[in-house]
Structure formats: structure tokens, C-alpha cells
N, C-alpha and C positions, 0 to 999 in steps of 0.2 A: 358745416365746415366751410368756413370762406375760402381757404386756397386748397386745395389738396396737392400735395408733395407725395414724391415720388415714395417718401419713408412712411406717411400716413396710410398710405395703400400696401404696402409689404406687415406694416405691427396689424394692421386693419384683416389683411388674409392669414396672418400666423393667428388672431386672438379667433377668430370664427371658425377656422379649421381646428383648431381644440375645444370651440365649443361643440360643432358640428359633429367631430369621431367623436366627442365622449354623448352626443346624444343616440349616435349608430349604433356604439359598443354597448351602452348599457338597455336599449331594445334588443339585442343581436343576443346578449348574455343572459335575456328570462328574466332580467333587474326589472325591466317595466316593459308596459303592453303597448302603450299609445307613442310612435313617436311623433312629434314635434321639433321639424328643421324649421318650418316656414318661418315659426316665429323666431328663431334665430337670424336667419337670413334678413328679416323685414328691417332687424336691428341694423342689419349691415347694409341697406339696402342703398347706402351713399357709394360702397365700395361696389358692390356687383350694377354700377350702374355706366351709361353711355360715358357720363361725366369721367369718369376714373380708367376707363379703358382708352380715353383719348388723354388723357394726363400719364397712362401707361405708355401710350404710342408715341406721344412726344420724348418722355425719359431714354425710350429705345433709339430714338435716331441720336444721339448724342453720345453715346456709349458703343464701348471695343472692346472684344478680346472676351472673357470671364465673364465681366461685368453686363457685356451684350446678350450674353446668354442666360444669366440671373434675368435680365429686363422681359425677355421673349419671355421665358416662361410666367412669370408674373402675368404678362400681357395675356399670356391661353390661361394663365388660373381665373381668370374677372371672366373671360368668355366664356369659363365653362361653369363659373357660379353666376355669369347672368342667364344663364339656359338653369340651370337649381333653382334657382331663385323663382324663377318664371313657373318652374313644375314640381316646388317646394309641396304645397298645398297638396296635388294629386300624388307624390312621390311618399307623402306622407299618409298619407287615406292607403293606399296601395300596400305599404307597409303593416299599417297597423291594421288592413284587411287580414295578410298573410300571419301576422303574431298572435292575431284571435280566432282564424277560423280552426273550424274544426269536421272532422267526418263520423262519421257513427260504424263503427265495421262488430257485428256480432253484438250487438246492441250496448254498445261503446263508442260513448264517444272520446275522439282520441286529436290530440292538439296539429294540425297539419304538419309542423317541424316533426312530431312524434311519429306521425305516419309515414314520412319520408325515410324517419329514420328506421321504420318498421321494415321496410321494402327491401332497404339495403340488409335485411340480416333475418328476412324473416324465411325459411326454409321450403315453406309449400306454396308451391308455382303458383296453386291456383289463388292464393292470397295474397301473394305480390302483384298478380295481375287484378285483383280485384282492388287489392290499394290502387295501384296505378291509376287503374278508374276511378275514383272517388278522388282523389287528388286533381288529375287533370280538370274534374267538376268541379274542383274549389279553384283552380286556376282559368276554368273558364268564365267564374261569378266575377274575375277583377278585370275579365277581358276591355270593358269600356273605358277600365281607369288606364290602363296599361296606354291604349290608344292612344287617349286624349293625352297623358303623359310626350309620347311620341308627336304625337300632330303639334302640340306646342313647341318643344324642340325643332320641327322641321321651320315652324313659323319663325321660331326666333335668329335664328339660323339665317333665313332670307333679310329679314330686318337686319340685320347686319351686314350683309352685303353676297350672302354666300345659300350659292342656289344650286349646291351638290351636298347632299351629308357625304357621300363617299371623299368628294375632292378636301374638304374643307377639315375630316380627319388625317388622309392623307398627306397634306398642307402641316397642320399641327405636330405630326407625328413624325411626319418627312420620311414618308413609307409608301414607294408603290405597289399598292395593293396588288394588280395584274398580275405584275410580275410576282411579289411573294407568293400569290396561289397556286400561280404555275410552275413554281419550286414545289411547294406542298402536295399538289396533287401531283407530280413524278415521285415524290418518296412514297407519297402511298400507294401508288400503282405501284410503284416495284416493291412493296410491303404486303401488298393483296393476298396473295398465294400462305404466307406466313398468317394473315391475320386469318383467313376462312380456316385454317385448318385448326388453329388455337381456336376460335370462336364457335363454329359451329356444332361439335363437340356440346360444349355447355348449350345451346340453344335445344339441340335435340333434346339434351338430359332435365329440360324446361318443355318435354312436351311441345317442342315449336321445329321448324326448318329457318334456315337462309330464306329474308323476306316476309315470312310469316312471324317473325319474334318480337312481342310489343316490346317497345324500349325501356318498358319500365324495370323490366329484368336487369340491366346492365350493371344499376346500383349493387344488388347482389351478387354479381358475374366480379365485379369490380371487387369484392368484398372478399374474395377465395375463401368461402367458409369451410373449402375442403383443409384448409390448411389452419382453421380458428386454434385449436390444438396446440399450435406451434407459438402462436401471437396471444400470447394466455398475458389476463389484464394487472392480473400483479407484476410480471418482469415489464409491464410498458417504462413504468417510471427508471428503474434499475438502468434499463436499457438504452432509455434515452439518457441517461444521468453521465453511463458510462460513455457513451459515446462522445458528449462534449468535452469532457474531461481529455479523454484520448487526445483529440483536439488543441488543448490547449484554450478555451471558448468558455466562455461565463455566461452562459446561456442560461441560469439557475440564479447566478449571484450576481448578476449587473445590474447597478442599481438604477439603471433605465431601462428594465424590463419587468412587466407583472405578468405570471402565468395565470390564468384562471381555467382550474382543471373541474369547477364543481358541476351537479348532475343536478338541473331546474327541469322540469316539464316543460316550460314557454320558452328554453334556451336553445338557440338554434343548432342543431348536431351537427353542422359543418364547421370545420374548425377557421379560424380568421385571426387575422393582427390588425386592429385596428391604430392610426397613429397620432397620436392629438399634434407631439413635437418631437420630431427623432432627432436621435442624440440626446432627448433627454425624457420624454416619457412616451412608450408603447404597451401595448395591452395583447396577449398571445391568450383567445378561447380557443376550448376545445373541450367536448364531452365524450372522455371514454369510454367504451363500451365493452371493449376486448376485441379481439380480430386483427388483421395486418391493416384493415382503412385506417385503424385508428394511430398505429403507427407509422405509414405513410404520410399519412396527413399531418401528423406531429412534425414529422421531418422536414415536413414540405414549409409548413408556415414557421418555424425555428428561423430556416433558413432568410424568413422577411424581418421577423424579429429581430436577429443579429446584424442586418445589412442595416434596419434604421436604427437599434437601439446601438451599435457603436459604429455610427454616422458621426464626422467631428462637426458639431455645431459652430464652430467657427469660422466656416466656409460661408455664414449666411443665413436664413432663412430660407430664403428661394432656394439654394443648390443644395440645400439639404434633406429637401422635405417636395421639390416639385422635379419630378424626373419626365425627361421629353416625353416617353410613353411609361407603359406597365414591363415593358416586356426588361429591362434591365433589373429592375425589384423581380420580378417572375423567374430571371436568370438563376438566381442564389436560392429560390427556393424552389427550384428545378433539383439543383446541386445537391440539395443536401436532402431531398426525397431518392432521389436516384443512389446515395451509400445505401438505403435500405435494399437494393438488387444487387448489391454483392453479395455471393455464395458464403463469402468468409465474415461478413459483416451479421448475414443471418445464421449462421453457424454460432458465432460468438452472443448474438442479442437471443437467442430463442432454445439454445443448449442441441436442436435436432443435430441428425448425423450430416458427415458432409453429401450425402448423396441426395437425404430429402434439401439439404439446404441448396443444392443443383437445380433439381425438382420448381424449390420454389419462387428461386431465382427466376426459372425460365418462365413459369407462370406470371410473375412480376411486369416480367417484359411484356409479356402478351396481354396487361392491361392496359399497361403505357400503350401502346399499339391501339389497342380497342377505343383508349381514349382522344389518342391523335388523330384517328380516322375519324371520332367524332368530331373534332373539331376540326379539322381540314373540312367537313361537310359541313358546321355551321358557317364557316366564314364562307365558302359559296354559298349558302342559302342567304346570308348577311349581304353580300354582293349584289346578288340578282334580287334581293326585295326593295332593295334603295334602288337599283337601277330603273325601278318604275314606281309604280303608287304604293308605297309603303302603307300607306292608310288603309288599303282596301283588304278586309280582312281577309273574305274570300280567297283573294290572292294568296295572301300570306300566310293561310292555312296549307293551301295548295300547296306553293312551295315548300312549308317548312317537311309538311311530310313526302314532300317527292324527293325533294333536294339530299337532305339525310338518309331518307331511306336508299336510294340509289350508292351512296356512298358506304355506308357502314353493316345492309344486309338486316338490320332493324326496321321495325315498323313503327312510324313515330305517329304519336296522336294528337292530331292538328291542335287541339284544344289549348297543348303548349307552347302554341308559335311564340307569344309573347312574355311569357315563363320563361321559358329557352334561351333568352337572348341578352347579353348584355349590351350596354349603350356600349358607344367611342368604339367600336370593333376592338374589343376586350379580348374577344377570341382572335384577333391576329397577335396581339402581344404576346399572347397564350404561346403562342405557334411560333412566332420571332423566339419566344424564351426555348422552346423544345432544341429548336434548331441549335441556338448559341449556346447552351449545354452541355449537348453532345461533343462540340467542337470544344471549349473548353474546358470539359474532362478531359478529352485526349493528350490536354495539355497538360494537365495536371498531374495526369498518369507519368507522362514521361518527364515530367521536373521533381516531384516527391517518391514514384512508385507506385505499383498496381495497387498499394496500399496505401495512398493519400488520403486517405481519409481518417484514419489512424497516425497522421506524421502531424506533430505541434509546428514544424515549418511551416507543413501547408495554412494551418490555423494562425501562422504569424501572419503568410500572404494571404490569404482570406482577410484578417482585420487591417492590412494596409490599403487595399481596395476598398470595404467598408467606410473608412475612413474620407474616402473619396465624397460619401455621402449619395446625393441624386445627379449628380452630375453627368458622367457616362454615360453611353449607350451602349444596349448588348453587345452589338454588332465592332463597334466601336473596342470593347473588350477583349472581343473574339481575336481580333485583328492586331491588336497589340500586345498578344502573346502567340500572337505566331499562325493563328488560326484561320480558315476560310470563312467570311462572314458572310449571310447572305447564303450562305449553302446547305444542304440537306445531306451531303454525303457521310457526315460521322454518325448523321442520326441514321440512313441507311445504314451504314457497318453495325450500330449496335442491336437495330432491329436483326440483320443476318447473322450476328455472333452470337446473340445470345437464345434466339429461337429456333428450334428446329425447323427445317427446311419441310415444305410437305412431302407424306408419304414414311418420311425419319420414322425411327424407333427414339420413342422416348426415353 
């Protein structure tokens, strides 16, 4: 390419990003075993290179308003597919480790994705402990890819001028990290009391104490199988069917959305949306199994589904499809995970009475809880491993099980430090999304009713923000419907409203 323009670099990240999700999604969906980005990327490798990121830097000092902020985010998508690019090759080995390996448990062998999903639903303690172990094994065999993944990131990272991973996210993301942790960890300290007494409970009834509980149980904990009964796998569809409908949301018939509900062995049991182009084609997996994860999870990623698949593609490529972080896409599918913990919402999806729908509610909340405390503990273990030698594993095993464990009363087993962990502090968006949530639902509660989620108004304002595309920021949201952004205090209220206090009669 003898000149590269500013438009050969934006068709150049739209045509690679739909080859790239569709080589994700169909690894991710059990279609195929081996993936191969690298060799996609190599294709591209004019656009993810020094050349293109300074033809991006120049477009951006010329441009105002809308258009400035299309140009920035272009400018962080090249920096973050020349760090892909760079650890395409081990990102790929890494992958296509985890989509073949496998453990033998009772003289079976059994597909790793399959034994994960084992854990979250299998009933006797001592088999989930014993998956656990055999898993972390398989995640200890990719430890050196995982590394080296990393170390070239941290390299590339310098070569461009930037000699903090922590600053140089923060920088991109325009998030201070300090300060949001120091938000997070006051809501969970003032959550503590609520979460031991919900948690510990189940830890005992697993054979274990506070401290003593390998973390592999949580999938399970996570999974309320006391309540599987309720969450029976023929109303999933019904339920979620009716719920959009309510709505007003075409989350079934939009025709820039594909559901894939089928049941592969090599398919990963976590549900995902992968997005080649939103606004005009997304991909919603998910393998049901029965249980409330599996309708949780449904809720949770609809929610990603409907923010890109009616995204209005004519704001762009870039504002439609590149969002300053995750944690605004994480918003909507916060939203619409969180209608499943309404009493009336599970009353009406599952037929129980309203007392057990009370019950399950409150149970609901105390995972949300279980999980925010995990994650308010990853992102300080995320903080303090980049504040020093990231590379050194020793450390990083250290940490990952001190760090968590001190926080969530789990015993985490080193073995997963780099399992555990998503790049770009993933787990702060995670945490940015909890927060700006919480905040506005409250908003929503009081512009629709306690039963906004059920009002086609609300499903009108839903796709008029939608419509915004990638543009927004949570925070940014939060605050222009009236909300406190940047705060933890709704998400305290709904922890204190909807869980017993300790000591309470259930």
C-alpha cells in the first residue's frame, strides 16, 4: 500500500475484526479445534503496524468533536492488534491447547471445557474438588505459553513508548484505577458481613470452613443447584422468549442476531456474543444444561447481543463497534442479568410460589455478591502483580492465592494465576459495569416502575440508547439520567435490600 489514508485503516480494522470474531466464535462454538488468528493478522499486518498507527496519529490532531473521538479509538484498536499481532502465534497455541486438552476422571477421559462444565453442576464435593485438581493440571501444562504471551505484551508495550501496563490501560481507558479500587473495596467491606453469612453456609455443606474452601466449589455455589427444580431446561426457552416480548425487543427475530443454542462436546459451556459487525451481524452461544447459570447467563449475554445487534451502523464503524472500554457493553448485560433477581420476574419465568421466588431472589443476590468480591479481589491481585515483575511466576502464584484468598475466604490454587486473568484489566470493566448498573436501574425503577422490565417504554428507551452504538461510556450514562457515577452506593443498597442482614431469619 503506497499511501495509507485514514479510510484504508478503519475498511482494513472492520474487514479483520470480522475475520478474526468469526475465527473466535467458531473455535468458541465446538465448529473447530485449532484456531488460527496469526495467520489472519499476518494478512493484515500493514494495518497493525508502526506505519498505520502514525497515519492514525496524524488523522487525530486534525479532527474535533465526534469525529475525534472515532480517530482515538481507531488509534487504541492498531495498538491493541499490534500487541495481537505480536502474540497472535502463542495466543493461538494457548487456545488451541485449552480446546484439546483433556483429563481422565474415573477412567474417562473428558474434554477440559466438559470438565469445567462438570464442576459447576456436579453434586459430590469430593468430585468437584477432584475436577478442580485435574483442571488446574491442564492449566498448569499452558503456564509457559500463557507467560510468554504476557512477556511479549509487556515488550511491546515499551517499544512503543509505554513503561507501565497499569498507566498505559489507564491512559486508554481514562480510568483511575486507585481510586476505583478504593470505591470497590469500601462496598465490599461494607458487604462482608452479608457475604460470610450467605457463603459460609454452603462452604461448610462442601465439607470445608472460611479459608479452607478450594475455589473450585464456587462454580457450583454459583450454580444454586438447590433451586435446579425451579430453573427446569424446557421453560428456558419459553422464558426467555416471553421475557423479550414483554419488552417489546426482537432478540429472537432481529435479523442481525444469530442464537446458537446447540449441545457440541468441544463447545465451550460459557455462554458468549461474539461480533464480526454490529448493527449488522452478532453471534449469541450458549450451551444449556438446565439450572438458573444457564438462565442467568442467557440474560446476561442477550443483553450484549441487543446493545450491538441494534447498534445504528450509521454512526460509523469505529463508534459502533470500538467502545473506550468493556465496561459500557458490560452495562446492558449487567441489566438484563439482574431482571432475573426479581422475585416477580422469577415467579412469572419458573411457575414457584411467591415465597420460594423471595428465597431465590435473595440467593441470587448472594452470588452477585460472591462474584463481586471475586472480582474486587482480582483486580487487586491484577494491581499489585504489574506493580512489580509480572513475569516472575513465583510471585504471581503467591499473589494470585494470597490476594484472593484474603478477599473472598476461598482458597485459590496458584496453578491458576494465569487462567484467572484477563488482559486490559477486564476485571475493572467487570466492576465499572456492577457499579453503573446498579445506579441505573434505580433509574429505571423510578422512570418505568418496579416493573421496568416488563414496560415496552422501557424497551423503547433501551433501543434509543442502543442505537447510540459504542460511543458512551458507563459512567457517562449513569450521569445523564440523573445518576452518581463513579459510585458504589446503589450497588450497596441492593446488596442491603435484597440480602439478609447477618444473624436475620430467612
Amino acid at each position: 500500500m503506497a499511501v495509507m489514508t485514514y479510510d484504508d485503516i478503519v475498511k482494513g480494522l472492520r474487514d479483520s475484526n470480522h475475520e478474526l470474531q468469526t475465527e473466535g466464535r467458531t473455535v468458541r462454538a465446538g465448529l473447530k479445534q485449532e484456531q488460527d488468528t496469526a495467520a489472519i493478522l499476518d494478512r493484515y499486518s500493514w494495518l497493525y503496524s508502526d506505519a498505520a498507527l502514525g497515519a492514525a496519529s496524524a488523522a487525530l490532531k486534525s479532527a474535533t468533536g465526534q469525529e475525534a473521538e472515532a480517530r482515538k479509538r481507531v488509534r487504541a484498536a492498531i495498538i491493541q492488534g499490534i500487541i495481537e499481532r505480536r502474540t497472535a502465534a502463542q495466543q493461538d497455541e494457548l487456545t488451541t491447547f485449552y480446546a484439546t486438552a483433556t483429563v481422565v476422571l474415573e477412567g474417562k477421559r473428558i474434554p477440559f471445557f466438559s470438565a469445567q462444565s462438570l464442576i459447576a453442576r456436579d453434586p459430590d464435593r469430593a468430585r468437584r474438588e477432584l475436577l478442580g485438581d485435574l483442571t488446574s493440571e491442564v492449566m498448569a501444562g499452558a503456564d509457559d505459553l500463557a507467560l510468554e504471551v504476557n512477556r511479549i505484551t509487556l515488550l511491546v508495550l515499551r517499544e512503543l513508548g509505554h513503561d507501565s501496563y497499569t498507566r498505559f490501560w489507564a491512559t486508554l481507558k481514562e480510568v483511575d484505577y486507585k481510586s476505583l479500587a478504593r470505591e470497590l473495596q469500601r462496598v465490599a467491606d461494607a458487604a462482608q458481613d452479608r457475604y460470610r453469612a450467605w457463603v459460609e453456609p454452603r462452604m461448610q455443606a462442601a465439607g470445608r470452613s472460611w479459608g479452607d474452601c478450594p475455589s473450585h466449589h464456587t462454580s457450583y455455589f454459583r450454580g444454586l443447584a438447590e433451586h435446579d427444580l425451579a430453573f427446569r431446561q424446557e421453560s428456558f426457552e419459553p422464558a426467555m422468549r416471553r421475557t423479550f416480548e414483554d419488552l417489546g425487543l426482537e432478540l429472537f427475530s432481529a435479523p442481525t442476531i444469530t442464537i446458537d443454542i446447540e449441545d457440541r462436546p468441544a463447545k465451550n459451556p460459557r455462554a458468549s456474543v461474539w461480533v464480526p459487525d454490529a448493527g449488522r451481524e452478532v453471534h449469541l452461544l450458549t450451551r444449556p444444561r438446565g439450572g438458573n447459570h444457564d438462565y442467568a447467563a442467557f440474560l446476561h449475554e442477550a443483553g450484549h447481543a441487543l446493545h450491538y445487534g441494534l447498534s445504528d451502523p450509521d454512526l460509523g464503524w469505529p463508534l459502533t463497534n470500538l467502545g473506550r472500554s468493556m465496561a459500557y457493553a458490560e452495562l446492558w448485560s449487567y441489566l438484563f442479568e439482574r431482571i432475573g433477581h426479581y422475585p416477580e420476574w422469577i415467579a412469572g419465568a419458573t411457575g414457584v410460589s411467591d415465597a420460594e421466588a423471595d428465597r431465590i431472589a435473595a440467593d441470587l443476590t448472594g452470588v452477585d455478591l460472591m462474584m463481586f468480591t471475586r472480582y474486587v479481589g482480582k483486580l487487586a491481585y491484577e494491581l499489585e502483580l504489574y506493580a512489580g515483575d509480572a513475569l516472575d511466576p513465583a510471585r504471581g502464584r503467591r499473589l494470585f492465592a494470597e490476594v484472593l484468598g484474603a478477599r473472598t475466604g476461598f482458597r485459590y490454587d496458584p496453578r491458576m494465576w494465569q487462567f484467572d486473568r484477563d488482559g486490559g484489566y477486564y476485571s475493572a470493566d467487570y466492576l465499572r459495569a456492577w457499579l453503573a448498573e446498579a445506579a441505573l436501574e434505580e433509574r429505571l425503577r423510578e422512570r418505568f416502575g418496579p416493573r421496568w422490565w416488563a414496560s415496552p417504554q422501557a424497551g423503547d428507551w433501551l433501543r434509543r440508547q442502543w442505537r447510540k452504538g459504542s460511543l458512551p461510556e458507563a459512567e457517562e450514562t449513569v450521569a445523564e439520567e440523573g445518576g452518581k457515577p463513579w459510585s458504589g452506593e446503589a450497588l450497596a443498597r441492593v446488596f442491603a435490600g435484597r440480602l439478609p442482614a447477618p444473624n436475620a431469619s430467612r
